[in-house]
N, C-alpha and C positions, 0 to 999 in steps of 0.2 A: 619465576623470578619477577617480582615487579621492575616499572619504569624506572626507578630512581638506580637500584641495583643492578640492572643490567647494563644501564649508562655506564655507570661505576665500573665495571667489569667491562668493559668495552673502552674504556677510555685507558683504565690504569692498563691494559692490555697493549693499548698502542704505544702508551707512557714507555713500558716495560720492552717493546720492539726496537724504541728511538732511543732507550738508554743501553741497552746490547750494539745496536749498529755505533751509536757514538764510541764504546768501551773498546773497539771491537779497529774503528776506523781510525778514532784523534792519534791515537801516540804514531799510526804512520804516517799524518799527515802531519805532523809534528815531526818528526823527523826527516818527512821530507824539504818541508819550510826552515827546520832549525830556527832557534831561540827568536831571531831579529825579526825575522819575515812572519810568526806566526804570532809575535808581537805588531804587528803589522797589520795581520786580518783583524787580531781582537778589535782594534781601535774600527776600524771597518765598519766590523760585524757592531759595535759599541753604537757607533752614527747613526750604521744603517735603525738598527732598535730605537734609538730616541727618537729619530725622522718619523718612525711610524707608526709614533703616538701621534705626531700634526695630521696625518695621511689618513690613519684608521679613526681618529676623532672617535674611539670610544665606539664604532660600528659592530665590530665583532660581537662584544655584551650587550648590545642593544638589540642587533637584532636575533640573537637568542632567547634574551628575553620577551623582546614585543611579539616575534613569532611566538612564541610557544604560550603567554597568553591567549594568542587570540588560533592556535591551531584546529581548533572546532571548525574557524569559517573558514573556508578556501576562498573567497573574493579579498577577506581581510588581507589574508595572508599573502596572496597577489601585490596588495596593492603594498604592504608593510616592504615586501621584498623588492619591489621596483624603487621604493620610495631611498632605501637602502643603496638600491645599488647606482643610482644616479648621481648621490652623493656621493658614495664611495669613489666611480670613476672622474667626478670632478675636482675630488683632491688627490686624488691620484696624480691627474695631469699637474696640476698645478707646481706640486710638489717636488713630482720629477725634471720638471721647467726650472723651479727654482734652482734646482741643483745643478742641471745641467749650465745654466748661466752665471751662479758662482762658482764654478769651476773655470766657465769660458775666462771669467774678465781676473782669474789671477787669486781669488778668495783662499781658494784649498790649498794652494801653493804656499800663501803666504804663510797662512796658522800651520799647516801638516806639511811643507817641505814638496819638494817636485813628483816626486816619488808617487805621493799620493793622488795626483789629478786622475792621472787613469783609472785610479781602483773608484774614486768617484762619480766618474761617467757612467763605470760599470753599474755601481752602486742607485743608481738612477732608473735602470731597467731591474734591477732586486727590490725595489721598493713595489713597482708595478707588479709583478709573481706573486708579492705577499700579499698588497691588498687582495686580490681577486680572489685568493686561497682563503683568506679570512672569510671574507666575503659567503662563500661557499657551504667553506665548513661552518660557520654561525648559524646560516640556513639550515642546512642538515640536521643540525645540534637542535633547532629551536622545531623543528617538525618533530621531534623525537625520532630521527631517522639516525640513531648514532653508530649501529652499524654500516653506513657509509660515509658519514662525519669521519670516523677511526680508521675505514679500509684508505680511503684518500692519503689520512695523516700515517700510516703505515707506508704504504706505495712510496709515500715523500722520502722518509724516512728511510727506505732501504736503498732506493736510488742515489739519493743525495752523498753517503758515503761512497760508493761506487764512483760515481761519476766523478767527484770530487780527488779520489785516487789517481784517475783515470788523466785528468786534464789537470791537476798538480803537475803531473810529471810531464806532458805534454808541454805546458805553456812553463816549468821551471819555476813556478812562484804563487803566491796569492791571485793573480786573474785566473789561475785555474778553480780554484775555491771559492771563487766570487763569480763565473761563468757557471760551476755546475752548479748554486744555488740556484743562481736564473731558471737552467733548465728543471731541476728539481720542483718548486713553484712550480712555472710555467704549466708543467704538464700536468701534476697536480690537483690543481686550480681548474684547468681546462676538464676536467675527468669530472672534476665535483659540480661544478655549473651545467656541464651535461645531464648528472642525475639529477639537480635541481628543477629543468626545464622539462624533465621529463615528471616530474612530484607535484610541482606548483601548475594548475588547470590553464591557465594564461599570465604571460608575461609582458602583453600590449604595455602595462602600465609601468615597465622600465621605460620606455621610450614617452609615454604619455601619460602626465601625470594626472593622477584620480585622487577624488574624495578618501579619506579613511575616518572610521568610527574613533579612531587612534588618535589623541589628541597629537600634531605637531609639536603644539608647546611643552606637553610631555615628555616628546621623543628628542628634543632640544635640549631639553632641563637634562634627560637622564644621560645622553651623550656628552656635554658641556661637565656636567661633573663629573661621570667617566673619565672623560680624558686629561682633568686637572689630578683626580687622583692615580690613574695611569701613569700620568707625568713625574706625579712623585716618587712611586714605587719606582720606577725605571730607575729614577737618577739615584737612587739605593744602589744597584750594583751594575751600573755605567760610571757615576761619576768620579767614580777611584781611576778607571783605565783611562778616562781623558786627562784626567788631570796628573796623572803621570805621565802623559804624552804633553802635556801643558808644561809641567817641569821637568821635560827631557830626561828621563828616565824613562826612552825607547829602547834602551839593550835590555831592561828589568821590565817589560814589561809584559814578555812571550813567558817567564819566570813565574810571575801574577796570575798572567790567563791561566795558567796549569794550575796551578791554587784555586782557584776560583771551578774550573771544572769540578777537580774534585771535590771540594766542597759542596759544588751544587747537585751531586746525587743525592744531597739529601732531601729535595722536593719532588721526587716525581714522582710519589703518593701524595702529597699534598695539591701538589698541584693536578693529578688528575681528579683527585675528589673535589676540587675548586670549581674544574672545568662541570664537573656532572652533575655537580647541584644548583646550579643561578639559578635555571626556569622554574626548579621543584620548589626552590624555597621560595620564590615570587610568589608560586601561589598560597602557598599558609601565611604568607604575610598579607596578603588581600583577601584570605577568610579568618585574618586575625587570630590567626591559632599559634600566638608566642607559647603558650608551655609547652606545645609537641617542636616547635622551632629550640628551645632551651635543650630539650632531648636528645634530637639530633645533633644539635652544636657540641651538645655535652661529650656527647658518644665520642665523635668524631675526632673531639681534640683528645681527649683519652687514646683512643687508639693511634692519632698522628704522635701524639707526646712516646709514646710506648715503641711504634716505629722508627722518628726521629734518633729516642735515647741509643738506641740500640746502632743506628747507622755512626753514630757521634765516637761511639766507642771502638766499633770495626775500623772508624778510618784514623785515629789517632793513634791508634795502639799500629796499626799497621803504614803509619804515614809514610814513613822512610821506605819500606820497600815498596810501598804503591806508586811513589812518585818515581823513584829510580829506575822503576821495569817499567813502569807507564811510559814516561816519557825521557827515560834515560839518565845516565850518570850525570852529564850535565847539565840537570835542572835540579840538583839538591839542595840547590837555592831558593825552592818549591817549598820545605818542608816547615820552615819556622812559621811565613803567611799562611800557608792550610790550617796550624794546628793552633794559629789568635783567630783564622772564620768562622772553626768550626762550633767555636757557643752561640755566635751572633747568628748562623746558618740554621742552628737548632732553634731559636728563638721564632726566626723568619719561615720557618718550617710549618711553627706549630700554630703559628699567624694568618696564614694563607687561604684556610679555608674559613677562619673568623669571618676576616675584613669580607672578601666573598657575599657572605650573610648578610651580613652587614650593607652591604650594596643591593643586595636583592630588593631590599624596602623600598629602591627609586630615589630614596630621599637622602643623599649619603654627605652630607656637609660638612656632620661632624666627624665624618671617618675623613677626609678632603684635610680639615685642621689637625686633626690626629699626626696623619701622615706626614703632614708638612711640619710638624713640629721633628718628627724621624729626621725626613729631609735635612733640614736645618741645622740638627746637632750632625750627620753624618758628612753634609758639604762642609761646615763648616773646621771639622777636625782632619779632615784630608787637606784642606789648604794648611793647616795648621802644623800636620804630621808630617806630609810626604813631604816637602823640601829638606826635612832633618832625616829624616828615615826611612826613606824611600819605598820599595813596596811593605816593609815590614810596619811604617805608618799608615799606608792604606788599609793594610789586612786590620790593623787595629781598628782607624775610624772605622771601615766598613762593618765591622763586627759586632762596635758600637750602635751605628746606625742599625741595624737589621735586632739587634739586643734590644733597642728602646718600644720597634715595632710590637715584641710582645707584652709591655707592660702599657702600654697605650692604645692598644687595639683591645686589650682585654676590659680595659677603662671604656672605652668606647661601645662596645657591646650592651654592657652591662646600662649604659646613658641610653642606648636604643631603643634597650627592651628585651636582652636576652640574655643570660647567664653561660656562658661557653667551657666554665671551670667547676660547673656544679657538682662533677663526678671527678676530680683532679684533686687528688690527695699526695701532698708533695712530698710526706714522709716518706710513702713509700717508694715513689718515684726517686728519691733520695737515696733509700736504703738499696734499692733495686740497682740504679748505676754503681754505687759503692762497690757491692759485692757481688757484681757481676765482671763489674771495669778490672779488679783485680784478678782474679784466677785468668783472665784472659790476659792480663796483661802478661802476669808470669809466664804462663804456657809460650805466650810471642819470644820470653827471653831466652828460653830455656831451650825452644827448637832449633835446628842450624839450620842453616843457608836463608835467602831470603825468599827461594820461591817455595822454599817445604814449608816457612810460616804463610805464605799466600794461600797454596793449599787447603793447611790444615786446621788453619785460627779461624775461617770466614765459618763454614762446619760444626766446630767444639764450641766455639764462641758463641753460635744462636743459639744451641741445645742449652750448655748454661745460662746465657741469659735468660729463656723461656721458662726455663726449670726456676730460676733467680724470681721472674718476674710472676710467673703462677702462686709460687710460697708465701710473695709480699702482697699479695692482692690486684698487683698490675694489671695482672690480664688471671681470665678466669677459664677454665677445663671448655667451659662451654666456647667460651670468644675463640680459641685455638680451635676448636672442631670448626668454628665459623669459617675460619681463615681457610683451614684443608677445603674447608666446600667450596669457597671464592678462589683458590685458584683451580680446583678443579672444573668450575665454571668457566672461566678464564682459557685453561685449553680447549673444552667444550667452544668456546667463540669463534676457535678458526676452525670447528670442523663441521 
């Protein structure tokens, strides 16, 4: 198996661990928190995310990519990594000072109510866990060491549920979910900087800084726009939960988060194949080989398109009893916002590994204006919606917002230098949902109870859609033998 593919299969692997432990842990910590409190952490967990787009300044993709350029030299690579993490620890501190001291003099009180000062203290030491984790795994990532890039985010990822059980009920509330993040990071972080220091020959030049062959002003340029178009994407699916917290619609707001969860199963194939290609695609864009870059792009949305449709359809047809056993009777208030996110959710799906590409060039300005045009229609119909319609105008703007991503990111591509829809034939991608959406749907009506359709519909419903999507040209005899071999790679990984 080459580099790029094993990445792939090592990342969507870990993807596939943190989306079982989440499936597996939220509805009990969800029901331990109840509707208000878990309303509560989203806004939190919302902050804590935005905060460390300032903190990570774009670190994480930078030094994935600058390492894994220059992974041939081992001095480069010393010096890229120290260079890395000097800054990373200087906004680190900075950032958690700031927080710590809007907290002190009254700030978090005033906007978020008394309640929330503590969870922002806390929130002050979860910002430090993340960067260093990022930190870590970037390295790892950019060495091409992705089997323990992935072991770390596994390890995270089993623990953090766990613990998070564990001291929910302890501490009665959100400081327990906010306590075991810390330690979740924490330890982590500390495990992956371990193997780092043992991978990288010298790391004098954290402490002392050295010459690199690396331009700075490169490393400036590419982090600086990193982090404005970071900023943007972020404020995609944050800006809805603050600004419901902004118009006191904090009882609907633990309602939202559970919509939003569910909905966001639909990226964690996209999103591990986002993770596995930056460094590979850096380099066919610096040996200028756009037609094999068109190929792979091509491919890639073809099969996220093919994935997504199929996820879109699972969670609609099955919304209501997902959301009710998930996370219980009293969140059926869940079911209307899930089923307006989930076209904007498939849109921002199939978007993810574009923009990605898109970023690899170094030069990504016009993906920065793209995005902020997203931005802009999506903040601005949430101010517009949610006062009148509360979460049910956010699930809209957001839907909206994350909708426009894929007709703007596909524009953007194409302005680059790459065709990402060259192999996306929307008849049949049309005719494939049609008549696959229905016989699925039917069979949901027609079984009883709700958990013999959980059962039985996730099972009948892939096999017809497969069978649906091979007929109309979607996916081909050979692409499915691919898939049998990629996950049976995929269990091969942990043995």
């Amino acid at each position: 198996m080459d580099s790029a593919k094993r990445n792939f299969v090592l990342i969507f692997s870990s993807k596939f661990v943190g989306l079982l432990m989440s499936i597996i842990a939220t509805p009990v910590i969800v029901r331990i928190l109840g509707p208000r409190q878990y309303g509560q952490y989203a806004v939190v967990l919302s902050m804590v995310v935005v905060t460390m787009i300032v903190t990570n300044m774009g670190m994480f993709d930078g030094i994935r990519k600058h390492i894994g350029e220059k992974a041939n030299s081992a001095g480069e690579v010393s010096k890229i990594f120290g260079l890395y993490t000097r800054v990373s620890i200087f906004l680190m501190l900075i950032v958690a000072s700031l927080l710590l001291v809007g907290t002190y003099f009254g700030i978090v009180r005033r906007i978020f109510g008394q309640e929330f000062e503590l969870y922002f203290y806390i929130s002050s030491i979860m910002i430090c866990g993340r960067q260093l984790f990022r930190l870590a795994r970037g390295a790892l990532i950019g060495l091409d060491l992705t089997q323990y890039s992935e072991s770390i985010q596994v390890f995270r990822q089993v623990i953090f549920p766990i613990l998070a059980i564990a001291l929910t009920i302890y501490f009665e509330g959100v400081v327990g979910v906010l306590v075991a993040d810390i330690l979740a990071y924490g330890l982590s972080s500390l495990l992956g900087l371990f193997i780092v220091a043992r991978t990288i020959p010298s790391l004098r030049t954290i402490s002392t800084p050295a010459s690199t062959n690396l331009s700075r002003r490169k490393i400036i340029k590419f982090n600086t726009s990193t982090v404005v178009l970071v900023s943007l994407v972020v404020s995609l699916y944050h800006a809805d939960i603050l600004l419901l917290q902004f118009f006191n619609y904090n009882k609907s707001i633990g309602y939202y988060k559970s919509a939003l969860v569910i909905a966001e199963f639909l990226w964690f194939v996209p999103v591990a194949i986002q993770t596995s290609i930056l460094h590979s695609i850096s380099k066919l864009w610096d040996e200028n080989k756009t037609k094999k870059i068109t190929e792979i792009a091509s491919r890639i949305t073809r099969h996220v398109v093919t994935f997504s449709l199929l996820m879109v359809i699972g969670i609609a047809v099955l919304a209501e009893p997902l959301i009710t056993v998930y996370f219980g009777q009293e969140f059926s208030a869940s079911i209307l916002p899930l089923l307006i996110l989930l076209p904007g959710a498939f849109g921002y799906a199939v978007i993810r590994p574009i923009y990605t590409i898109g970023q690899s060039t170094g030069n990504i300005s016009q993906l920065v204006v793209l995005t902020a045009i997203a931005a802009i229609v999506n903040a601005v119909l949430n101010v517009l919606l949610i006062p009148k319609y509360g979460i049910v105008g956010a699930a809209l703007a957001t839907s909206i917002g994350y909708g426009s991503m894929l007709i703007l990111h596909i524009y953007g591509a194409i302005w680059i230098g790459f065709n990402p829809v060259e192999q996306i034939y929307p008849g049949r991608i049309l005719m494939t949902a049609v008549c696959s959406a229905t016989p699925i749907y039917m069979l949901s009506l027609i079984l009883p109870g709700i958990i013999f359709k959980l059962l039985i519909v996730p099972p009948v419903g892939f096999l017809i859609y497969s069978g649906v999507a091979v007929f109309f040209g979607l996916l081909t005899d050979e692409e499915l033998k691919a898939v049998k071999r990629k996950i049976q790679d995929m269990f091969k990984s942990f043995t």
